[in-house]
Short mmCIF file of the C-alpha atoms (twelve columns), coordinates in Angstrom:
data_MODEL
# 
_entry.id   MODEL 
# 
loop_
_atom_site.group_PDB 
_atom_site.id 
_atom_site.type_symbol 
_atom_site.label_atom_id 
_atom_site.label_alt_id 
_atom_site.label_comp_id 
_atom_site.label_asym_id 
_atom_site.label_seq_id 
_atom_site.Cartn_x 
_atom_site.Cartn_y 
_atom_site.Cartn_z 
_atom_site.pdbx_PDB_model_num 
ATOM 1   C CA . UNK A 1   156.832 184.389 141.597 1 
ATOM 2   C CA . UNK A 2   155.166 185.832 138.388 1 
ATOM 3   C CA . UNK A 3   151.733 184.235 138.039 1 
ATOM 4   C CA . UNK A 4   150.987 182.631 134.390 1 
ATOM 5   C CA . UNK A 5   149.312 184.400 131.554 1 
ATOM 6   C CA . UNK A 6   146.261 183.380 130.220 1 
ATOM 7   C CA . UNK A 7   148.119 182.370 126.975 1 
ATOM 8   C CA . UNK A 8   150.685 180.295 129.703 1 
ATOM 9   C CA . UNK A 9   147.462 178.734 131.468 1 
ATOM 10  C CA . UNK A 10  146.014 177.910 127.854 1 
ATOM 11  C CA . UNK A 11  149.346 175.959 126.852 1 
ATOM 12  C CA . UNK A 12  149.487 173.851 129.873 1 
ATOM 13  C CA . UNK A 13  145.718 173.180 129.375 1 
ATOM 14  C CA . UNK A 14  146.565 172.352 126.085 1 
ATOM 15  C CA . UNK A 15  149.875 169.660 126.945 1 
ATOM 16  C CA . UNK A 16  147.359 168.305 129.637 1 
ATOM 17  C CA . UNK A 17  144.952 167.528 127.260 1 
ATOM 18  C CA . UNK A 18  147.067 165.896 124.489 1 
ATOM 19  C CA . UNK A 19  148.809 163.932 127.336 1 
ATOM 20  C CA . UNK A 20  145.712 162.176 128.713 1 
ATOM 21  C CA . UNK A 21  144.115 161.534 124.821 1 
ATOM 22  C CA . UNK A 22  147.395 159.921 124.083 1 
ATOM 23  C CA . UNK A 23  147.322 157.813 127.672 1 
ATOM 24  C CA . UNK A 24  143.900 156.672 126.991 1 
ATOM 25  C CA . UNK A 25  144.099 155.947 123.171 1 
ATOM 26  C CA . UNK A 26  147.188 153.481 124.567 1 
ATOM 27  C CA . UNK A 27  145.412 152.407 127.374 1 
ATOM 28  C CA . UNK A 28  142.150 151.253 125.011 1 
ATOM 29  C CA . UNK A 29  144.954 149.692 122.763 1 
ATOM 30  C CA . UNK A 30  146.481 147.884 125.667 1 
ATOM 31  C CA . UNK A 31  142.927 146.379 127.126 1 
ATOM 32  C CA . UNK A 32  142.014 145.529 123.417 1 
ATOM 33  C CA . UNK A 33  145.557 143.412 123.120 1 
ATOM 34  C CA . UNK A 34  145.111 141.773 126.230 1 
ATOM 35  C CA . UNK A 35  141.251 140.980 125.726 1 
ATOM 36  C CA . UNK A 36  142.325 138.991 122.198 1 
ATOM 37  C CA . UNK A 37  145.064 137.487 123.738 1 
ATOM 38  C CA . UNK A 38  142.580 135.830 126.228 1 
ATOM 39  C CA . UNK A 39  140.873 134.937 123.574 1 
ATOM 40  C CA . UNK A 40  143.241 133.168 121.498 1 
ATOM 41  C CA . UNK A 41  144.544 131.588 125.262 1 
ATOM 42  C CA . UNK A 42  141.338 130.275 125.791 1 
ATOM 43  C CA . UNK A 43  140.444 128.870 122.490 1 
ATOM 44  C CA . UNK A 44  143.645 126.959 123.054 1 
ATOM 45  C CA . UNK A 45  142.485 125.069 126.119 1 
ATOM 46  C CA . UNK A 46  139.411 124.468 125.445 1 
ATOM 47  C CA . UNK A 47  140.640 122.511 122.231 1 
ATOM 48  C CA . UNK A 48  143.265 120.820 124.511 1 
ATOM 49  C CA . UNK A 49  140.515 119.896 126.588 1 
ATOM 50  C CA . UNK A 50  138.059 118.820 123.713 1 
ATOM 51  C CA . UNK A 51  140.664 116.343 122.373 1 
ATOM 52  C CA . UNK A 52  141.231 114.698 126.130 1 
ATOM 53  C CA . UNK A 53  137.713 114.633 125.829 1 
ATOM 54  C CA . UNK A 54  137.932 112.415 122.576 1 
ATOM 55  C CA . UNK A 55  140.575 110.512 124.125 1 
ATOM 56  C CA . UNK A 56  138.198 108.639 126.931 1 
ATOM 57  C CA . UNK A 57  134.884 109.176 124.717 1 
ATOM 58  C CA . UNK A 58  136.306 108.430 121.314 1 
ATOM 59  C CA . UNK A 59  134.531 110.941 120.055 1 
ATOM 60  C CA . UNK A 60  134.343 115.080 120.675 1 
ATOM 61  C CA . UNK A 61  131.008 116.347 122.606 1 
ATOM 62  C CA . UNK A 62  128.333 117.646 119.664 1 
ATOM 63  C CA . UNK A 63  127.189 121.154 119.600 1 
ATOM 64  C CA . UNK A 64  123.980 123.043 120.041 1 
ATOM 65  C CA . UNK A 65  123.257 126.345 119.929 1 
ATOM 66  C CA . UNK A 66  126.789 126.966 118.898 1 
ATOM 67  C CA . UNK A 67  127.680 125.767 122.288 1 
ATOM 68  C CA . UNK A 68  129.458 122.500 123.477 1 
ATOM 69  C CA . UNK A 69  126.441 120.065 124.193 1 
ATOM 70  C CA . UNK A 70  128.120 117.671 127.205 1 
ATOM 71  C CA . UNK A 71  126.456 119.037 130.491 1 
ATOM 72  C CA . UNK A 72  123.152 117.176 131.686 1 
ATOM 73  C CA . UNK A 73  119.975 117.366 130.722 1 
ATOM 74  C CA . UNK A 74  116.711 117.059 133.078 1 
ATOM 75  C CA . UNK A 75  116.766 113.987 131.736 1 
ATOM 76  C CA . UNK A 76  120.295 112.595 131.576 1 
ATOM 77  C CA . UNK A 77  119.514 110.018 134.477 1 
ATOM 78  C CA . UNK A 78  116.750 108.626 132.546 1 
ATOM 79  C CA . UNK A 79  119.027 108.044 129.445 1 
ATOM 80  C CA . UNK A 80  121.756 106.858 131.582 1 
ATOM 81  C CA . UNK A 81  119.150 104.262 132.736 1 
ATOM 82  C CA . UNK A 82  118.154 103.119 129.020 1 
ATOM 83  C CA . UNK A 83  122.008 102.987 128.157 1 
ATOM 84  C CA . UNK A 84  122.893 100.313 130.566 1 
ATOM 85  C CA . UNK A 85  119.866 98.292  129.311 1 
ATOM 86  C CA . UNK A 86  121.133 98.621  125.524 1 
ATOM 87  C CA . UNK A 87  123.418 95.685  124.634 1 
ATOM 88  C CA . UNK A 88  125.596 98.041  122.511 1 
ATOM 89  C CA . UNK A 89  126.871 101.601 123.159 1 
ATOM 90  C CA . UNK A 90  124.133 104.144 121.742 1 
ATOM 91  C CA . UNK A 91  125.711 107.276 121.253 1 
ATOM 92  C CA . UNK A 92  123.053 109.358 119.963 1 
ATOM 93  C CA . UNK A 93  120.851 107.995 122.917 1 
ATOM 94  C CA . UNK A 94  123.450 109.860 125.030 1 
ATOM 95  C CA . UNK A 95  123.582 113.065 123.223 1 
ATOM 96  C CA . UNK A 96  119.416 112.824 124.030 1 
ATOM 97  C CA . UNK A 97  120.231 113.451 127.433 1 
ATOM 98  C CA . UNK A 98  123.079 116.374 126.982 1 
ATOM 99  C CA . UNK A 99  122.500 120.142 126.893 1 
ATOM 100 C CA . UNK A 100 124.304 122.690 125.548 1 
ATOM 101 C CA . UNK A 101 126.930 123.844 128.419 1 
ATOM 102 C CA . UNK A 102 126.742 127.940 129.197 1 
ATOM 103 C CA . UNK A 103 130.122 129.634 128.407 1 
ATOM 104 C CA . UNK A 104 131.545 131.082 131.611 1 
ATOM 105 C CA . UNK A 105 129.193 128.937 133.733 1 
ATOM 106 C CA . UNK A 106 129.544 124.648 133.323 1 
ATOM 107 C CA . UNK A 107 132.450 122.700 133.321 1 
ATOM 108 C CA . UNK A 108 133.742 120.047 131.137 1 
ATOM 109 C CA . UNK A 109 133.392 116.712 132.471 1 
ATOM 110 C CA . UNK A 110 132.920 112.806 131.947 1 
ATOM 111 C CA . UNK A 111 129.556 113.270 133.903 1 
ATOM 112 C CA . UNK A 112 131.354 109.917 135.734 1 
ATOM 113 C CA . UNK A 113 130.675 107.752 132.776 1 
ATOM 114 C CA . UNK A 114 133.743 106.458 133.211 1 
ATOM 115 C CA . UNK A 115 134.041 105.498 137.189 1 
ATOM 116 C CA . UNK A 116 132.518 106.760 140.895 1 
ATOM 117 C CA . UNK A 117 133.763 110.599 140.776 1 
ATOM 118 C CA . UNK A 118 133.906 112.584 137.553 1 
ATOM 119 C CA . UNK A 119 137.076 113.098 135.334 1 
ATOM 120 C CA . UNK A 120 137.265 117.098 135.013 1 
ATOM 121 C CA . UNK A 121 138.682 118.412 131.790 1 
ATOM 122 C CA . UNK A 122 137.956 121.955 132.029 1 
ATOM 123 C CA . UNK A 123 136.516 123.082 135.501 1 
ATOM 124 C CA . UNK A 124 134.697 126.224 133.225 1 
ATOM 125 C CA . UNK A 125 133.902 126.475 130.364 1 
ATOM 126 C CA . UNK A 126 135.962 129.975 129.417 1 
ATOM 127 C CA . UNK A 127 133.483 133.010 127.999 1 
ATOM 128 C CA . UNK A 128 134.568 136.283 125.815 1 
ATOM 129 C CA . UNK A 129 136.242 138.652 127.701 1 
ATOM 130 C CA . UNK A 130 133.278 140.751 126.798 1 
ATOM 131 C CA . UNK A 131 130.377 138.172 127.997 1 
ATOM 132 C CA . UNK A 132 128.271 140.994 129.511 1 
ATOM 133 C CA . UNK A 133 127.865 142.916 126.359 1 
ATOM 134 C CA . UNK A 134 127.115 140.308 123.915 1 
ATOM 135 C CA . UNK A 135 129.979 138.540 122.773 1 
ATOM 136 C CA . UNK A 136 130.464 134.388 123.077 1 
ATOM 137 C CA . UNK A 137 132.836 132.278 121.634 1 
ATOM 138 C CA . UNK A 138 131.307 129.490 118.950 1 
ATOM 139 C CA . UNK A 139 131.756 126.245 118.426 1 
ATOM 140 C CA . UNK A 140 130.667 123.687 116.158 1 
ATOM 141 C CA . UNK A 141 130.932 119.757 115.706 1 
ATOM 142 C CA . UNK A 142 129.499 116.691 114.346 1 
ATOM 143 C CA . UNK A 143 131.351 114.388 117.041 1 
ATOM 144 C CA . UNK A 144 134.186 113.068 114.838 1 
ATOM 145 C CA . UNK A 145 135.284 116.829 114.251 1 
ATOM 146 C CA . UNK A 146 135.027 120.261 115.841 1 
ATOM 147 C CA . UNK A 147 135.264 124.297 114.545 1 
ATOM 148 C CA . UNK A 148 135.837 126.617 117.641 1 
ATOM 149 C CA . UNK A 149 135.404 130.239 117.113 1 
ATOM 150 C CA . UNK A 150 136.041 133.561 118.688 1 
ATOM 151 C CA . UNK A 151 135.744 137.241 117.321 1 
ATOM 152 C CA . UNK A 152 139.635 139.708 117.475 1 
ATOM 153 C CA . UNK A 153 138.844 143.058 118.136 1 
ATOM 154 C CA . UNK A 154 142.076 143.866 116.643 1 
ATOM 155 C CA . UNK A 155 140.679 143.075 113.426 1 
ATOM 156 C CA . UNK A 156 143.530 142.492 110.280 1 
ATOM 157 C CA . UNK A 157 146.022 144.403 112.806 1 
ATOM 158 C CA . UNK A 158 145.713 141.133 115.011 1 
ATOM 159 C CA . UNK A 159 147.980 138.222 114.542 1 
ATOM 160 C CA . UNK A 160 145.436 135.024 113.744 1 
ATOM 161 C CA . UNK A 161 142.613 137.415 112.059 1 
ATOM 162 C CA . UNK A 162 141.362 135.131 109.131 1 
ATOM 163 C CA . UNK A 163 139.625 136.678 106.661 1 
ATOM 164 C CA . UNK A 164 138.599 133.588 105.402 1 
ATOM 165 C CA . UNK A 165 136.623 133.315 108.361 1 
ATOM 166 C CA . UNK A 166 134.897 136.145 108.631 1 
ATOM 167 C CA . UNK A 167 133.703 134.976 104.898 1 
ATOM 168 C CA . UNK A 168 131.481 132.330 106.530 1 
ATOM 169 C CA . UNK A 169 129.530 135.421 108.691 1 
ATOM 170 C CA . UNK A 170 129.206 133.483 111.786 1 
ATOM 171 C CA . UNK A 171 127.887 135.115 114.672 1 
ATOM 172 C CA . UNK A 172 130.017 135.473 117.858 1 
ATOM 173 C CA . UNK A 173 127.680 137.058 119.451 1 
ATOM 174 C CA . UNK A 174 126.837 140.361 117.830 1 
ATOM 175 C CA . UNK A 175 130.410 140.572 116.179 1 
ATOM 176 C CA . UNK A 176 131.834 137.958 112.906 1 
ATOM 177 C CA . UNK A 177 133.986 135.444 114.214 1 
ATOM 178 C CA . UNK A 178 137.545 136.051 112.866 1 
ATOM 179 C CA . UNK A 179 139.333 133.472 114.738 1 
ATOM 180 C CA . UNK A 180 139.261 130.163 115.160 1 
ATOM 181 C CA . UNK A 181 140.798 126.285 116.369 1 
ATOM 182 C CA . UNK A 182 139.821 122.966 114.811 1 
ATOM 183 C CA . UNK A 183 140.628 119.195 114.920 1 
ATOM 184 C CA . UNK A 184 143.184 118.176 113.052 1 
ATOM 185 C CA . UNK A 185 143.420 119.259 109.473 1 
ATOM 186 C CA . UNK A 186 139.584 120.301 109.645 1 
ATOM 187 C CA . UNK A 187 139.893 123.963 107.708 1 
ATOM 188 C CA . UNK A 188 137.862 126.634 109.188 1 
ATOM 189 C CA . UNK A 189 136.459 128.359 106.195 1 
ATOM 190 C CA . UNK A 190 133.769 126.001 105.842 1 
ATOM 191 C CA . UNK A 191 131.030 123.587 107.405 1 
ATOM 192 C CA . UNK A 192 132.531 120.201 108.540 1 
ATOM 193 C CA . UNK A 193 129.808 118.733 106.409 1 
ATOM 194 C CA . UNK A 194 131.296 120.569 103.071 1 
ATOM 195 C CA . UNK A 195 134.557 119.519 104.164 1 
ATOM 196 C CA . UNK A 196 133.918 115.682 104.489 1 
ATOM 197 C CA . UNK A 197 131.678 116.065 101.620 1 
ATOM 198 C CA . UNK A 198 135.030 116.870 99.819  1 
ATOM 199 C CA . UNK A 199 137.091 113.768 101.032 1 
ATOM 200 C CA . UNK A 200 134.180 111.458 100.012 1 
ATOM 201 C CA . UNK A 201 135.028 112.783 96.739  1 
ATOM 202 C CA . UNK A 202 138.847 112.864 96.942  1 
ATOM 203 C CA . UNK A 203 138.370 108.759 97.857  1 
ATOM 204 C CA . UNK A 204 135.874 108.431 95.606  1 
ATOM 205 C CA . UNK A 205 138.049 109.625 92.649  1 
ATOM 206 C CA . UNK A 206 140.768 107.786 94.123  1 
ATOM 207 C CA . UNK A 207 139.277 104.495 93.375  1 
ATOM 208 C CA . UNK A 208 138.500 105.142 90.170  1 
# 
Protein backbone atom coordinates (compact mmCIF):
# COMPACT_ATOMS: atom_id res chain seq x y z
CA UNK A 1 0.00 0.00 0.00
CA UNK A 2 1.41 3.47 -1.06
CA UNK A 3 2.05 5.48 2.10
CA UNK A 4 0.43 9.20 2.08
CA UNK A 5 2.19 12.32 0.98
CA UNK A 6 2.85 14.98 3.12
CA UNK A 7 0.29 17.10 1.14
CA UNK A 8 -2.24 13.71 1.78
CA UNK A 9 -1.24 13.75 5.64
CA UNK A 10 -1.83 17.68 5.64
CA UNK A 11 -5.50 17.24 4.15
CA UNK A 12 -6.60 14.69 6.57
CA UNK A 13 -5.06 16.90 9.34
CA UNK A 14 -6.91 19.51 7.91
CA UNK A 15 -10.76 17.49 7.65
CA UNK A 16 -9.80 16.37 11.29
CA UNK A 17 -9.54 19.64 12.42
CA UNK A 18 -12.64 21.28 10.84
CA UNK A 19 -14.58 18.15 12.02
CA UNK A 20 -13.89 18.49 15.75
CA UNK A 21 -14.31 22.73 15.63
CA UNK A 22 -17.63 22.04 14.08
CA UNK A 23 -18.48 19.08 16.88
CA UNK A 24 -17.56 21.35 19.62
CA UNK A 25 -19.06 24.71 18.36
CA UNK A 26 -22.49 22.29 18.33
CA UNK A 27 -21.71 20.71 21.34
CA UNK A 28 -21.25 24.39 23.29
CA UNK A 29 -24.58 25.25 21.41
CA UNK A 30 -26.26 22.15 22.66
CA UNK A 31 -25.09 22.61 26.59
CA UNK A 32 -26.03 26.38 26.20
CA UNK A 33 -29.80 25.23 24.96
CA UNK A 34 -30.17 22.83 27.53
CA UNK A 35 -28.69 25.10 30.43
CA UNK A 36 -31.63 27.92 29.46
CA UNK A 37 -34.06 25.45 29.15
CA UNK A 38 -33.41 24.52 32.86
CA UNK A 39 -33.70 27.73 33.48
CA UNK A 40 -36.90 28.65 32.09
CA UNK A 41 -38.09 24.87 33.71
CA UNK A 42 -37.17 25.98 36.90
CA UNK A 43 -38.47 29.44 37.01
CA UNK A 44 -41.70 27.66 36.22
CA UNK A 45 -41.87 25.64 39.42
CA UNK A 46 -40.72 27.69 41.60
CA UNK A 47 -43.66 30.16 40.63
CA UNK A 48 -46.01 27.10 40.81
CA UNK A 49 -44.72 26.59 44.09
CA UNK A 50 -44.77 30.35 45.24
CA UNK A 51 -48.51 30.58 44.42
CA UNK A 52 -49.33 27.15 46.58
CA UNK A 53 -47.42 29.02 48.88
CA UNK A 54 -49.99 32.00 48.74
CA UNK A 55 -52.68 29.60 48.74
CA UNK A 56 -52.19 28.37 52.65
CA UNK A 57 -50.33 31.78 53.66
CA UNK A 58 -52.47 34.22 51.75
CA UNK A 59 -49.74 35.92 50.92
CA UNK A 60 -46.23 35.08 48.78
CA UNK A 61 -42.90 34.76 51.07
CA UNK A 62 -40.96 38.47 50.90
CA UNK A 63 -37.55 38.72 49.52
CA UNK A 64 -34.12 39.62 50.73
CA UNK A 65 -31.12 39.75 49.17
CA UNK A 66 -32.88 39.00 45.97
CA UNK A 67 -33.61 35.70 47.49
CA UNK A 68 -36.96 34.14 48.75
CA UNK A 69 -36.99 35.09 52.57
CA UNK A 70 -39.20 31.88 54.12
CA UNK A 71 -36.47 29.60 55.78
CA UNK A 72 -35.78 30.21 59.64
CA UNK A 73 -34.00 32.49 61.29
CA UNK A 74 -31.86 31.92 64.67
CA UNK A 75 -34.61 33.36 65.94
CA UNK A 76 -37.77 32.03 64.32
CA UNK A 77 -38.73 30.04 67.61
CA UNK A 78 -38.65 33.14 69.54
CA UNK A 79 -41.09 34.90 67.07
CA UNK A 80 -43.14 31.88 66.82
CA UNK A 81 -43.44 32.28 70.64
CA UNK A 82 -44.56 36.13 70.48
CA UNK A 83 -47.07 35.15 67.59
CA UNK A 84 -49.17 32.86 69.60
CA UNK A 85 -49.30 35.53 72.37
CA UNK A 86 -50.58 38.28 69.75
CA UNK A 87 -54.40 38.30 69.62
CA UNK A 88 -54.25 38.97 65.83
CA UNK A 89 -52.03 37.50 63.07
CA UNK A 90 -48.75 39.77 62.81
CA UNK A 91 -47.29 39.20 59.63
CA UNK A 92 -44.40 41.36 59.64
CA UNK A 93 -43.57 39.86 63.18
CA UNK A 94 -43.15 36.64 61.15
CA UNK A 95 -41.08 37.89 58.37
CA UNK A 96 -38.70 39.09 61.68
CA UNK A 97 -37.95 35.65 62.14
CA UNK A 98 -37.37 34.49 58.25
CA UNK A 99 -34.09 34.49 56.32
CA UNK A 100 -33.40 34.62 52.99
CA UNK A 101 -33.39 30.78 51.68
CA UNK A 102 -29.88 29.81 49.64
CA UNK A 103 -30.66 28.81 45.99
CA UNK A 104 -29.65 25.20 45.46
CA UNK A 105 -29.53 24.58 49.24
CA UNK A 106 -33.21 25.18 51.43
CA UNK A 107 -36.42 24.03 50.64
CA UNK A 108 -39.72 25.62 50.48
CA UNK A 109 -41.87 24.91 53.29
CA UNK A 110 -44.79 25.94 55.77
CA UNK A 111 -42.07 25.69 58.58
CA UNK A 112 -45.36 23.56 60.14
CA UNK A 113 -47.31 26.69 60.70
CA UNK A 114 -50.00 25.02 59.58
CA UNK A 115 -50.08 21.45 61.60
CA UNK A 116 -47.42 18.74 63.39
CA UNK A 117 -45.13 17.93 60.16
CA UNK A 118 -44.33 20.54 57.53
CA UNK A 119 -46.23 21.02 54.16
CA UNK A 120 -43.25 20.86 51.47
CA UNK A 121 -43.72 22.95 48.38
CA UNK A 122 -40.45 22.75 46.82
CA UNK A 123 -37.99 20.22 48.54
CA UNK A 124 -34.95 22.78 46.93
CA UNK A 125 -34.91 25.65 46.15
CA UNK A 126 -33.54 25.24 42.23
CA UNK A 127 -30.02 27.34 41.49
CA UNK A 128 -28.53 28.49 37.87
CA UNK A 129 -27.22 25.84 36.06
CA UNK A 130 -24.05 27.79 36.43
CA UNK A 131 -24.16 28.28 40.46
CA UNK A 132 -20.39 27.64 40.80
CA UNK A 133 -19.32 30.45 38.62
CA UNK A 134 -21.47 33.19 39.71
CA UNK A 135 -24.75 33.06 38.36
CA UNK A 136 -28.24 32.95 40.68
CA UNK A 137 -31.58 33.34 39.76
CA UNK A 138 -33.48 36.67 41.39
CA UNK A 139 -36.41 37.23 42.84
CA UNK A 140 -38.29 39.96 44.20
CA UNK A 141 -41.64 40.60 46.22
CA UNK A 142 -43.52 42.74 48.50
CA UNK A 143 -45.83 39.72 49.74
CA UNK A 144 -48.98 40.50 47.71
CA UNK A 145 -46.77 40.18 44.44
CA UNK A 146 -43.57 38.58 43.18
CA UNK A 147 -40.80 39.25 40.04
CA UNK A 148 -38.63 36.03 39.51
CA UNK A 149 -35.64 36.37 37.39
CA UNK A 150 -33.05 34.38 35.59
CA UNK A 151 -30.26 35.39 32.99
CA UNK A 152 -30.53 33.26 28.91
CA UNK A 153 -27.28 32.73 27.69
CA UNK A 154 -28.83 32.51 24.39
CA UNK A 155 -29.34 36.07 24.49
CA UNK A 156 -32.11 37.61 21.62
CA UNK A 157 -31.50 34.07 19.80
CA UNK A 158 -33.43 32.55 22.90
CA UNK A 159 -37.13 32.20 22.94
CA UNK A 160 -38.36 34.36 26.28
CA UNK A 161 -35.21 36.92 26.05
CA UNK A 162 -36.92 40.29 27.09
CA UNK A 163 -35.22 43.12 26.31
CA UNK A 164 -37.34 44.99 28.37
CA UNK A 165 -35.79 43.29 31.10
CA UNK A 166 -32.50 43.58 30.66
CA UNK A 167 -33.54 47.53 30.65
CA UNK A 168 -34.00 47.34 34.44
CA UNK A 169 -29.97 46.03 34.77
CA UNK A 170 -30.65 43.61 37.44
CA UNK A 171 -27.99 41.50 38.54
CA UNK A 172 -28.25 37.68 38.18
CA UNK A 173 -25.31 37.18 39.46
CA UNK A 174 -22.57 38.70 37.36
CA UNK A 175 -24.81 38.52 34.13
CA UNK A 176 -28.39 41.01 33.40
CA UNK A 177 -31.34 39.11 34.00
CA UNK A 178 -33.19 38.63 30.66
CA UNK A 179 -35.86 36.39 31.78
CA UNK A 180 -38.34 36.35 34.01
CA UNK A 181 -42.02 34.94 35.82
CA UNK A 182 -44.41 37.06 37.86
CA UNK A 183 -47.83 36.94 39.65
CA UNK A 184 -50.51 37.53 37.76
CA UNK A 185 -50.55 40.50 35.47
CA UNK A 186 -47.49 41.99 37.52
CA UNK A 187 -45.19 43.23 34.29
CA UNK A 188 -41.60 42.60 34.65
CA UNK A 189 -40.07 45.73 33.33
CA UNK A 190 -40.46 47.48 36.44
CA UNK A 191 -40.45 47.56 40.41
CA UNK A 192 -43.74 46.18 41.92
CA UNK A 193 -43.79 49.44 43.78
CA UNK A 194 -43.91 51.56 40.28
CA UNK A 195 -46.38 49.20 39.16
CA UNK A 196 -48.97 49.56 42.05
CA UNK A 197 -48.00 53.08 42.16
CA UNK A 198 -49.68 53.08 38.66
CA UNK A 199 -53.05 51.35 39.64
CA UNK A 200 -53.42 53.79 42.60
CA UNK A 201 -53.56 56.18 39.87
CA UNK A 202 -55.65 54.26 37.31
CA UNK A 203 -58.42 54.04 40.51
CA UNK A 204 -57.72 57.20 41.48
CA UNK A 205 -58.67 58.72 38.06
CA UNK A 206 -61.37 56.35 37.93
CA UNK A 207 -63.27 57.99 40.64
CA UNK A 208 -63.00 61.12 39.45
Amino acid sequence: MKPFSKNEYIGIGIILLVTFSVTFINMRLALRRARDAQRKADLGTISDALHEYRSDFGFFPPSGDAKIKACPADNFYQVIALLKEAEVPNYNLLFQGLRPCEWGKDSLTDLGLFGSSEKVYLKTLFADPQKNDGISYYYLSNSKRFQLYSNLEGGEDEDGYNYKIVGRNLNCGGRICSYGKSFAETPLDKSIEEYENELAEREKAGKK
